[in-house]
C-alpha positions, 0 to 999 in steps of 0.5 A, a space after each residue: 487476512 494475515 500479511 504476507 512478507 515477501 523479499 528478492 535480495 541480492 544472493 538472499 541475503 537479509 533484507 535490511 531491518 529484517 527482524 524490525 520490519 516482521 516484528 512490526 506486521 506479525 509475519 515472517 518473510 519468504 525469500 524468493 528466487 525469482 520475481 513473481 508475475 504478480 501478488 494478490 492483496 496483502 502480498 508485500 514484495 521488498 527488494 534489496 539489491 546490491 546491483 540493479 543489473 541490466 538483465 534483472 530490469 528486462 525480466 523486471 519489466 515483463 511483469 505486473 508486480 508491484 514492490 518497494 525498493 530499499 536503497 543506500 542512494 539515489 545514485 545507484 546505478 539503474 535505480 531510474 529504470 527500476 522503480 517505475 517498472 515497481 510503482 516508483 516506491 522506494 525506502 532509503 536504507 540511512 533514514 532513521 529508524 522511526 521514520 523509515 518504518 513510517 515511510 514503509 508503511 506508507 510506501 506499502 499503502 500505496 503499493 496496494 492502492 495500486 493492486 486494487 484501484 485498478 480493478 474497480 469502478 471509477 466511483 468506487 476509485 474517486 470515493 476510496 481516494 477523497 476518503 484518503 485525501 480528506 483523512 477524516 472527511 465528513 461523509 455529507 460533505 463528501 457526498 456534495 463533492 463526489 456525487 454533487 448532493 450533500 444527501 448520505 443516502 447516496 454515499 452509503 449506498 457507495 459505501 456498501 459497494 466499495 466496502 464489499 468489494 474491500 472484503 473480496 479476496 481478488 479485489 482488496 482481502 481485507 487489507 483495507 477498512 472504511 470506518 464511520 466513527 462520529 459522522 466521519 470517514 476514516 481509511 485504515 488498513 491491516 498494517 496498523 490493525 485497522 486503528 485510526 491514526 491518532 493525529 485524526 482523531 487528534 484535529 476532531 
């Protein structure tokens, strides 16, 4: 699958760190006229708004749409209304420039954790979530915490599923990938190009 930037800003103008932000995931962005209802997987919507209005929040909250809010404070007027209606993910604008593109990467993890957890099972929720909490979680020790039995058998049946469902253009497309490497699970993602970050291997 291939990333697909989206951005809704104030009079159309730039999203901040435009150039930055397409360099570092190899795409381009669209500007939007319109909020959309919804994105499929790997569909990244940013807003930048000078002014959150009262009327942009009504026709915000009658979608499905999740997105990533770029903001100068906290402070902005309406922000409150308006981040819960996208996720509650946003970016502060005044961050430096490493870590503001760290918190966006992650702030984008979590918008398509959102688009995806909701349409699989609770297993399949329970196992993708341990494997994030754990980072780098032994799959036998896992499998005793999820499914009570330290036996791998049952975890990779689980594995298959979530894996395969991972790979469904309607459920996940790809964007993220279950990697087995020496006995341990690790969750990666497109935005990273699927590599194991290096603090992981690092505590191993």
């Amino acid at each position: 699958m291939s990333i697909k930037l989206k951005a809704y800003t104030s009079n159309h103008k730039k999203i901040f760190r435009e150039s930055e932000i397409e360099a570092l995931y190899g795409a381009k962005f669209e500007y939007l006229d319109e909020l959309p209802f919804d994105l499929r997987p790997g569909e990244i919507l940013l807003l930048d708004l000078d002014e959150i209005t009262d009327e942009f929040i009504d026709m915000a909250q009658y979608t499905r749409v999740k997105f990533v809010t770029l903001v100068d404070t906290l402070k902005q007027h309406n922000l409150n209304r308006l981040l819960p209606i996208g996720g509650n993910l946003f970016a502060v604008k005044g961050t430096p420039f490493e870590d503001f593109m760290e918190i966006l990467t992650s702030r984008i993890h979590q918008m398509e954790m959102f688009k995806m957890l909701h349409l699989v099972s609770h297993t399949d929720t329970e196992l993708f979530r341990f494997i994030l909490r754990a980072g780098n979680g032994q799959k036998s020790k896992l499998s005793e915490l999820i499914f009570g039995s330290t036996s791998e058998s049952t975890m990779d049946v689980n594995l298959s599923r979530l894996r395969k469902k991972l790979r469904d253009p309607e459920i996940g497309d790809d964007f993220f990938r279950i990697i087995t490497k020496s006995g341990r699970l690790y969750l990666v993602s497109r935005l990273t190009n699927y590599e194991i970050p290096k603090y992981l291997l690092e505590k191993n």
